[in-house]
Structures are given as C-alpha cells and as structure tokens.
C-alpha positions as CSV (number, residue, x, y, z in Angstrom):
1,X,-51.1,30.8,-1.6
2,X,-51.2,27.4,0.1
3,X,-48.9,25.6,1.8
4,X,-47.2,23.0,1.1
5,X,-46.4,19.9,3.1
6,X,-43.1,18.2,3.2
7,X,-44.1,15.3,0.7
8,X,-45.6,18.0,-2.1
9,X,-42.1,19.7,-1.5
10,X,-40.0,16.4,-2.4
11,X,-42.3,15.8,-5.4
12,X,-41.9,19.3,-6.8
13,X,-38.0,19.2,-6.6
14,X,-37.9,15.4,-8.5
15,X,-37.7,15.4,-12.3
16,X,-40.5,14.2,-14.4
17,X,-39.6,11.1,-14.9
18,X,-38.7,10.3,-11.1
19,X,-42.4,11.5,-11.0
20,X,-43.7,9.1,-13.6
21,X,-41.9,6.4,-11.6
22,X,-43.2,6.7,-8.4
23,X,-46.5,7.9,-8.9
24,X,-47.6,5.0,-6.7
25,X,-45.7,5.6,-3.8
26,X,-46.5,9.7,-3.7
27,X,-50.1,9.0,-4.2
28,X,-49.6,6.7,-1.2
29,X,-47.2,9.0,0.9
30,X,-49.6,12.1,0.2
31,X,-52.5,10.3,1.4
32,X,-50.8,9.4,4.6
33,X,-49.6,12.7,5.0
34,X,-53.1,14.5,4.6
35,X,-54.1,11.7,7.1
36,X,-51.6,12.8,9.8
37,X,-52.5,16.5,9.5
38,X,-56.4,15.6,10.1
39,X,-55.3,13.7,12.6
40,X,-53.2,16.1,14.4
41,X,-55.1,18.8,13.7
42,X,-58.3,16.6,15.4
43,X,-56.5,15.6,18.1
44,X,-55.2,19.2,19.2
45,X,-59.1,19.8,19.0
46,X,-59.9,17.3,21.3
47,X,-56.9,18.5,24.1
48,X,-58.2,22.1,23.8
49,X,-61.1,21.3,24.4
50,X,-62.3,24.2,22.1
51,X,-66.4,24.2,21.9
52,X,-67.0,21.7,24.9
53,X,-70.1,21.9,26.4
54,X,-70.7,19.3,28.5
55,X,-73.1,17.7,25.1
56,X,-70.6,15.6,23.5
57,X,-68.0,13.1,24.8
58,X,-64.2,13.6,23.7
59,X,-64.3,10.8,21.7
60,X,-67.2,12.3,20.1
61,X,-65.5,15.9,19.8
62,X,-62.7,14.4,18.0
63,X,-65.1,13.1,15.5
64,X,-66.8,15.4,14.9
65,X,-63.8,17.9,14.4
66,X,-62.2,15.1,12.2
67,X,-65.8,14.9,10.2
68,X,-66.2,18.9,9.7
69,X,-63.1,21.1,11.0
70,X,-60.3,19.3,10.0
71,X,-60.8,18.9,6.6
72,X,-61.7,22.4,6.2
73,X,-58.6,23.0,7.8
74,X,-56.5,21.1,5.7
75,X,-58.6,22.6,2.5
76,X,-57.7,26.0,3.2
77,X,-53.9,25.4,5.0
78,X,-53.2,22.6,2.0
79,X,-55.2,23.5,-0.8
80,X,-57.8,20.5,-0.7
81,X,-57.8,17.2,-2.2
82,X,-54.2,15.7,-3.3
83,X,-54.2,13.8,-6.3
C-alpha cells in the first residue's frame, strides 16, 4: 500500500462536493506537492553524495537523480502520477 501525502489526506477526508468544487486548486496543490518531494528527495541525493565519482558535477547529480531516481521514488513511495 502507498502512502499518502498530506494533500491526498485532506482530499480524502472532504465530501464530494467540496471535491467537485475545488478540483482546480487540488490538481494545483498535488502538483506542487509531488514537486517538493522530487525536489527534496533530489536534493538529499545531491548532499549524500550517493554514486559520486568524480564524472559528474553536483549540479549535474541532482539532475540526473531528479531525471531518473526521484520519480521512481515518488512512483513507488506515492503511487505514481496524481490526477
């Protein structure tokens, strides 16, 4: 079973029609939220350093953990693509 992030935890506990109402704004709010975690997620890459060797700048690290890792991260933690 996947986790669930503080946004999909709000959305589950509205009623339908609060749902309805603000479909907008949870779209928006879920998007930022998987942002963050991606994010985060890259950025602790990049300060552990993890798979440094000496070929790739931080910058590029980050990137490429963003590009690959994270989002399999957030996949499997998260349960994939919010709609």
């Amino acid at each position: 079973m996947s986790k669930q992030t503080a946004v999909q935890i709000l959305v589950e506990s509205m009623t339908t029609s609060d749902v309805s109402f603000y479909s907008k704004e949870i779209a928006i709010a879920l998007q930022m939220e998987r942002e963050q975690i991606i994010s985060n997620y890259c950025r602790g890459f990049e300060a552990s350093a993890e798979g440094w060797n000496g070929e790739y700048g931080l910058k590029d690290m980050c990137n490429i953990s963003e590009e690959i890792n994270a989002q399999q991260y957030y996949n499997a933690t998260y349960g994939g693509q919010d709609e």
